[in-house]
N, C-alpha and C positions, 0 to 999 in steps of 0.2 A: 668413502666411496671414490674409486677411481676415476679416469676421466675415461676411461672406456665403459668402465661399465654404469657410468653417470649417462654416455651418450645411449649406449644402448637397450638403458631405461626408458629414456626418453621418447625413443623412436617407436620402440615394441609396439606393435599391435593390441597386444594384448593387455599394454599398461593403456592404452586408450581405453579399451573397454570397459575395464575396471572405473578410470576415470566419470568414462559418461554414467556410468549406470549408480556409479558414488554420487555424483550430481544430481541423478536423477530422483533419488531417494530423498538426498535433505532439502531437495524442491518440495517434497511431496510431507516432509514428517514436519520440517522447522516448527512450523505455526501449531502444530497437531500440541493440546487441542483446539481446536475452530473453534474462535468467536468472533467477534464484530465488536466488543466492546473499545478499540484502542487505535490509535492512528488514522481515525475519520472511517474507516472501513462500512459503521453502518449507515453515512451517508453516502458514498457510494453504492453499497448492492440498496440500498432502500431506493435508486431512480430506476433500476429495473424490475424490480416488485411494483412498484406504482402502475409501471407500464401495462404489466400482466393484468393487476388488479383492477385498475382502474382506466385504463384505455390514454393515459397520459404522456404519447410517445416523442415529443420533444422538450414540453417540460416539466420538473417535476421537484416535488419539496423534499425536503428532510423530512428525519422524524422529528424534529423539534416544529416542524410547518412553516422554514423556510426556506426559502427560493433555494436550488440546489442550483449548485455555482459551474458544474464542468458541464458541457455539450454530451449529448447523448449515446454517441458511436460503443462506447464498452456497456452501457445499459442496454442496448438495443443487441449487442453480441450475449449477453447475460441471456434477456427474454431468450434468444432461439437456441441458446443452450440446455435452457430448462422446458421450452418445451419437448427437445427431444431428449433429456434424461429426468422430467420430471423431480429434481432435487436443486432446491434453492442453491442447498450448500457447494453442490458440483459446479451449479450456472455461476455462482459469484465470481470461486476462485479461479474456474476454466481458463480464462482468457489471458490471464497472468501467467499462470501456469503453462500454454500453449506459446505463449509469447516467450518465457524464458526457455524451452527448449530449442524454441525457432533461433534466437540469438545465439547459444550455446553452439546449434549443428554449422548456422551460417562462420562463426566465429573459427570453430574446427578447419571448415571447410576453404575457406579463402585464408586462411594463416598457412596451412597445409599446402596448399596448392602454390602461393606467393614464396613459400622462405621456408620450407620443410616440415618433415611429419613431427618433428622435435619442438619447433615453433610453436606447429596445430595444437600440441598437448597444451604446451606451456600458455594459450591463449585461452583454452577451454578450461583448464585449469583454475588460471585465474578470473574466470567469468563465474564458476562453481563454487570456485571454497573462496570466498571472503566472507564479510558481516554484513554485507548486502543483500546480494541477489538472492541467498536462499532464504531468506525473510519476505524478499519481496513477492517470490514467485509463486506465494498462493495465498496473496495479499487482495482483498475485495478492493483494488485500486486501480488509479492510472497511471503508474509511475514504469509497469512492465513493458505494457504494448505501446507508452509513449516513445519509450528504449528503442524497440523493434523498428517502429517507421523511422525511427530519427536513423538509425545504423542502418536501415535500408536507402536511406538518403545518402549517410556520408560513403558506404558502399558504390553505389553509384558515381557519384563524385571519384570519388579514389580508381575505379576503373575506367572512367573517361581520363582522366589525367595520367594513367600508367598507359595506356593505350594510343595515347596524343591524338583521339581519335574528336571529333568535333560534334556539339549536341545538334543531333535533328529532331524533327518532329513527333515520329514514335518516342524519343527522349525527354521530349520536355511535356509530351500527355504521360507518362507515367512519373516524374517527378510530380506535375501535377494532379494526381489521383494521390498518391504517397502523402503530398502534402496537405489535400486535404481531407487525408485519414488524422492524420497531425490534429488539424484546425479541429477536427469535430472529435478529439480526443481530450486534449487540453486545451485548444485554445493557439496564442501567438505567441505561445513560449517557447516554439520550436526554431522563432526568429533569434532567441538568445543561444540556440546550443551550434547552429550552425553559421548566419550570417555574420559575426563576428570572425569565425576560420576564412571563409569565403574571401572576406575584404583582405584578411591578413597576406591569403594567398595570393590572392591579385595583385597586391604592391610591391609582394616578392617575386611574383615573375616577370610583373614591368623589369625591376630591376635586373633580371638577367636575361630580360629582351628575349621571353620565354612564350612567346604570344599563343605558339600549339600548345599548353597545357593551359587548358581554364578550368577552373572550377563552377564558372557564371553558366547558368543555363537560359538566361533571360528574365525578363521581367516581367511575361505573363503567367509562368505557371506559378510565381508569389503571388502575386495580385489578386489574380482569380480565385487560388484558395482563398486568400485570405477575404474576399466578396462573399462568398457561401459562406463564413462564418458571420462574417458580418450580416447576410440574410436573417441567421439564424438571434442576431442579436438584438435586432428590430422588432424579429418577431415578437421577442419575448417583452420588449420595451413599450410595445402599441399595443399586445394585447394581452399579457400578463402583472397581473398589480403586483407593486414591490420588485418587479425583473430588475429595471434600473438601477435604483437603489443596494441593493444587495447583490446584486452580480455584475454589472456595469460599475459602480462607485464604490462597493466595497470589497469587490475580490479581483477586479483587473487594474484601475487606479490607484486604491489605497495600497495596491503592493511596492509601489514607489515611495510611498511617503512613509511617516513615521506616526501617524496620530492615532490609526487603525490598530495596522499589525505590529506585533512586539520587532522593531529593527533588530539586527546582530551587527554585530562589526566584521570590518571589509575581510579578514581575515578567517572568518566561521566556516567556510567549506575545506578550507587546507587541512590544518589539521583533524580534522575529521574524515575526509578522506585517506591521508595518509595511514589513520589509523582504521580503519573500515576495509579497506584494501592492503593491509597488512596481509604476510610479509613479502607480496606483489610491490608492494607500495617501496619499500626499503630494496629489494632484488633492479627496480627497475633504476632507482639513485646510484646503487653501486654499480650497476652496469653502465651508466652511463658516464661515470667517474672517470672508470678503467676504459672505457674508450677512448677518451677525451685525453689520457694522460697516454694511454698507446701510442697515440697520431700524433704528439709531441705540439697540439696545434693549440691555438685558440677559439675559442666560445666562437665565433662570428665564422671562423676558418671552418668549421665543424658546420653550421648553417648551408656558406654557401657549397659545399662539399654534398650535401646531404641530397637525394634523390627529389624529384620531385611529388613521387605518392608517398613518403616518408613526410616529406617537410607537408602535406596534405593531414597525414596522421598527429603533426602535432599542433597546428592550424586549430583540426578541428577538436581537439582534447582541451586543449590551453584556452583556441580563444570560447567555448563554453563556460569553463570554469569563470572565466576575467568576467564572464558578460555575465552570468547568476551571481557574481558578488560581489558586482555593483548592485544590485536590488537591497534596497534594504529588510525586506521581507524574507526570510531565510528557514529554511526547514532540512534536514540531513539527505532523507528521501527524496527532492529535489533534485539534487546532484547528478542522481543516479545515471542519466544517459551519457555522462563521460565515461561511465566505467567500459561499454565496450570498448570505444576508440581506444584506450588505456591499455586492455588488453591485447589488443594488435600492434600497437605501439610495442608492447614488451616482448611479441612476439617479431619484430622486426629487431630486435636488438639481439635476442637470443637464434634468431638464424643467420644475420649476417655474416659476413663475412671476414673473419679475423684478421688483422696485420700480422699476428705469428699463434703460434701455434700452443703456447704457454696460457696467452690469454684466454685461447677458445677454451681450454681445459679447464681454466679457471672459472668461465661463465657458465659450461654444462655443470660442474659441480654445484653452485649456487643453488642456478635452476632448479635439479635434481632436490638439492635439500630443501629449498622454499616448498616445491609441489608436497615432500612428505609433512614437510610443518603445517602446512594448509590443510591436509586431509585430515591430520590431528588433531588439531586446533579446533576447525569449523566443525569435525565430527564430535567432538567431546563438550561443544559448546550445545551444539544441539542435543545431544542426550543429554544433557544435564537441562538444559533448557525444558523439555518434553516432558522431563521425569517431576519435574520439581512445577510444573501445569496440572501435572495429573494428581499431585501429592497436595497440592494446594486447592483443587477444584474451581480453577481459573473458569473451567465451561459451566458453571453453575450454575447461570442463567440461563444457557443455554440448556440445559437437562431439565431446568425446572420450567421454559414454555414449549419443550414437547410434551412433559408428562400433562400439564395442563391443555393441551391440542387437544393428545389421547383420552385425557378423562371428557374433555368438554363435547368430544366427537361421540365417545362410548354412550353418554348420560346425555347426548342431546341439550347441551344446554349452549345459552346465548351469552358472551361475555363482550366486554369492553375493558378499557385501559386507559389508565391514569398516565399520562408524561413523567419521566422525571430523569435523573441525571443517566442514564445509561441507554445511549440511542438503540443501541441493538433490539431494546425490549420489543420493539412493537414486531420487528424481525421475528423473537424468538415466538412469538405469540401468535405470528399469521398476521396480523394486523395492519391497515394499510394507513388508520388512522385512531385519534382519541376524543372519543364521544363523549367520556367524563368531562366535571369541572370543578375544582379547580384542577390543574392542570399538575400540579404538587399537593400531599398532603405532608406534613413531616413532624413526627416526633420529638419533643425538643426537650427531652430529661426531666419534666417537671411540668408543667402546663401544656404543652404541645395541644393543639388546636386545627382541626379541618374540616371541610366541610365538601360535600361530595353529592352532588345535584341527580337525582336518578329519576328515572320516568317510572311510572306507577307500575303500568308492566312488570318493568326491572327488577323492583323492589321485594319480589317474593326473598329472594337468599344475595348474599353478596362476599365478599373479599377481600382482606388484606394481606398481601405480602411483603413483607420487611427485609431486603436483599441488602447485605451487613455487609458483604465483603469488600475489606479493603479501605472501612472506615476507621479514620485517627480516632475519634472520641464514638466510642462504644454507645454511652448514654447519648448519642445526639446523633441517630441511624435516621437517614432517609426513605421516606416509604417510597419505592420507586413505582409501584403502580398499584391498581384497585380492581376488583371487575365487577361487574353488575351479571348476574347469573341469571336467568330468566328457567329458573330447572327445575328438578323435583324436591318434594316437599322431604325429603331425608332431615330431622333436628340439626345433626352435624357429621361432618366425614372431614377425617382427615390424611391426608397425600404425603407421607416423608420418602424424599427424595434419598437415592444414592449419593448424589455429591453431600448429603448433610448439614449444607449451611442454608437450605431454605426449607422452611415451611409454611402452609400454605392453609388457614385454616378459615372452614365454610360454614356457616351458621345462618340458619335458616329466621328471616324477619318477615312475621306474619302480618295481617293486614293492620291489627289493632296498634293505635300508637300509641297505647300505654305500654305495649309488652316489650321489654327490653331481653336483648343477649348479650353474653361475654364472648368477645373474641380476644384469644389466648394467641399471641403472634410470637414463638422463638425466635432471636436472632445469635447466631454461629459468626464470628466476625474473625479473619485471617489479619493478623500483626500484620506492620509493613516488614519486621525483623523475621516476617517466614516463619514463624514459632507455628506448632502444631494447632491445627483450629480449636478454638475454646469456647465454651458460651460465655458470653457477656453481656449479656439484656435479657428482658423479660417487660416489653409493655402491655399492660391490657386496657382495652379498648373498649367504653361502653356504647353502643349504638341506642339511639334513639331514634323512630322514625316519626314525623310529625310534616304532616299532608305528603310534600313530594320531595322532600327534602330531608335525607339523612345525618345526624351529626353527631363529629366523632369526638369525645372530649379522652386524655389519657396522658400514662409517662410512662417512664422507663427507669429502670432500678439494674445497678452493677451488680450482679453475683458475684 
């Protein structure tokens, strides 16, 4: 490709549109199909379900029933999404989703307006097609709309310092509003993505006696946010059991130490970044090479040369990164609010202004080829991704507690649930909580043993289901839940599901506790090597009912 008609790709109208609405789509397919089984996702949407169901609007548990560790603000944006579309599944992802297009237009928009329409692409671009954001953006989490306030912040910042213009009072009530959307999103981890740039920036314009550009807004609208949170931390300390423990001591302190969370080494976000923001990540290196060898200058020469909302742009990317790796608590997803700075960043590199006219040809063509590598790459990751979810019946849980919603709503019956390794369940099931006990029953290839406490009521008919997928050892499948059916006197019915790895069998236990049934439980279990689903178990289950208490003795055998 030419260096004309690399620029006049770039620029097209019409190649933007294409852009956004490519973006738009692997916001919307990535994840498909929905679940909540993987990346914490059903302890997130389960504190706005709580909300709904149980009137619990600033604190709230997991489904495992403990203390749920973020501040309320994305749960509370959840509830008033679902009440006005009545669909769990829309209220979860909505806000992620909303929030990834909000960053997407703002990123278009000020790239665009700053350093060209060429720029704008290559920013939106790169916020679009990485291994990121179209994963994250209809993620049941808080990594999206922490993104958005934090880039509303450094936004802010970057236009007081291009502007030389000085923070007033409207200025630092809306940092402080911003900020404490931040505080009641995640928390004061918003002090690691930007107070770090901030200081960096200030010592560099002491140094060039630069006193009209600050990036400092003062020191009440930090404070004050950061007071409201701290409200919100006492609250939960005076008058919720375990608040402190589990969300004070174990998810804001122990994120410092090593005894808690699994540490990483200092070096865990780089390389992973660079490869998650591929081939953004490698266009922005070699651009910055070829500049740096253009100007015939040095490292330091290149700094003090550099604008002052430039050297703001990598303030706030760099000192993020430095400040999340020093934590020794580390997760990928983490990271994610340097990515927009990153992308403006590469969009100031891709519109600048050339010292001759060989290199600019050189940098449009790059650009030009990373943007088509990216749409190929992230578009072929995702279809393969989607196809091989739906070939695997990754939402299987997910199919088999609406078809059980539907049966239990159709036939009028009362059910509950058993805990077990897959948070999502109580999700898939309606459920806000587990009335059973034990909390696990599980199978264990040979003797397997449980015991399962039912109220008298309850005990007309009941339920086991055996949810295989994705276990290493076939013969040693976890029961992941139970229900107690309060229903009609039907002997047995049985539900086979379209995804085919669950079944769900109902047998009716009459009052007499000599009379015994078989429950017949399939389990369909998916290799980790992807191989087509196979059966591989078979346990049956004898019940016994004796006063109020049902018990299950049984095994399971390899076909």
């Amino acid at each position: 490709m030419d260096t004309g008609r690399a620029e006049h790709f770039l620029q097209n109208k019409r190649t933007a549109w294409i852009v956004g609405v490519l973006t738009v789509i692997l916001f919307l397919v990535t994840n498909l199909p929905w679940r909540l089984d993987d990346y914490d996702q059903a302890k997130q949407a389960f504190t706005s379900f709580e909300m709904v169901k149980e009137g619990h609007w600033f604190y709230q548990k997991t489904p495992h029933e403990r203390m749920a560790t973020k501040p309320p603000l994305v749960g509370w944006t959840s509830a008033v999404f679902f009440a006005l579309t009545r669909s769990w599944d829309v209220a979860w992802r909505l806000p992620s989703f909303l929030a990834a297009i909000a960053i997407s237009i703002l990123l278009f928009r000020v790239a665009t307006t700053a350093y060209g329409a060429g720029a704008g692409l290559i920013a939106l671009s790169a916020f679009g097609f990485n291994l990121l954001s179209p994963r994250l953006a209809t993620f049941a989490r808080t990594d999206m709309p922490l993104a958005l306030v934090i880039l509303l912040l450094g936004l802010s910042i970057w236009k007081k310092i291009g502007n030389r213009a000085t923070w007033n009072l409207p200025d630092r009530l809306s940092i402080f509003a911003v900020l404490t959307a931040a505080m009641l999103i995640k928390g004061p981890i918003i002090y690691a993505f930007l107070l770090p740039g901030i200081l960096l920036f200030q010592l560099w314009g002491r140094r060039r006696h630069a006193s009209h550009h600050s990036a400092w807004c003062g020191w009440w609208p930090w404070f004050a946010s950061l007071g409201i949170f701290l409200l919100w931390v006492m609250g939960g300390v005076l008058l919720v059991p375990g608040f402190f423990d589990q969300v004070v001591v174990r998810e804001f302190v122990a994120r410092f130490g090593e005894a808690v969370h699994r540490p990483q080494p200092l070096y865990f976000y780089l390389p992973h970044l660079l490869h998650k923001f591929a081939p953004w990540s490698v266009l922005m290196i070699a651009t910055a090479i070829v500049d740096l060898r253009s100007r015939e200058s040095k490292l330091g020469t290149l700094f003090r040369e550099m604008s002052p909302e430039t050297f703001w742009l990598v303030c706030w990317s760099f000192g993020g990164l430095i400040a999340m790796s020093l934590i020794p608590s580390k997760r990928v997803d983490r990271i994610f609010p340097v990515v927009p700075p990153l992308c403006l960043l590469l969009a100031v590199q891709v519109g600048r202004t050339w010292p001759n006219e060989e290199v600019r040809r050189r940098v449009f063509r790059w650009s030009a080829l990373a943007l088509l590598l990216s749409i190929l790459f992230t578009s072929g990751y995702t279809v393969a991704k989607v196809i091989s979810g739906y070939r695997d019946h990754r939402d299987a849980l997910v199919v088999f507690g609406r078809e059980v919603c539907h049966e239990a709503a159709l036939r009028h019956w009362r059910y509950e649930a058993i805990s077990g390794s897959d948070e999502g369940m109580l999700l898939y099931l309606q459920k806000s909580d587990q009335r059973m006990e034990p909390r696990r029953a599980r199978c264990t290839g040979g003797a397997g043993r449980g015991r399962a406490a039912l109220d008298e009521p309850a005990a007309k008919c009941f339920a086991f289901a055996a949810a295989t997928g994705g276990a290493k050892e076939p013969a040693r499948q976890e029961l992941c839940f139970a229900h107690a059916i309060n229903g009609e006197a039907s002997a047995k019915c049985w539900l086979d599901f379209p995804a085919g790895n669950l079944r769900l069998a109902i047998g009716k236990l009459t009052a007499s506790s000599t009379e015994k049934r078989i429950l017949d439980v399939d389990g369909i279990s998916k290799a980790r090597n992807r191989n087509p689903l196979v059966p591989v178990a078979r346990g049956i289950f004898r019940a016994g009912k004796t006063g109020c208490e049902l018990s299950f003795r049984g095994g399971a055998d390899e076909r």
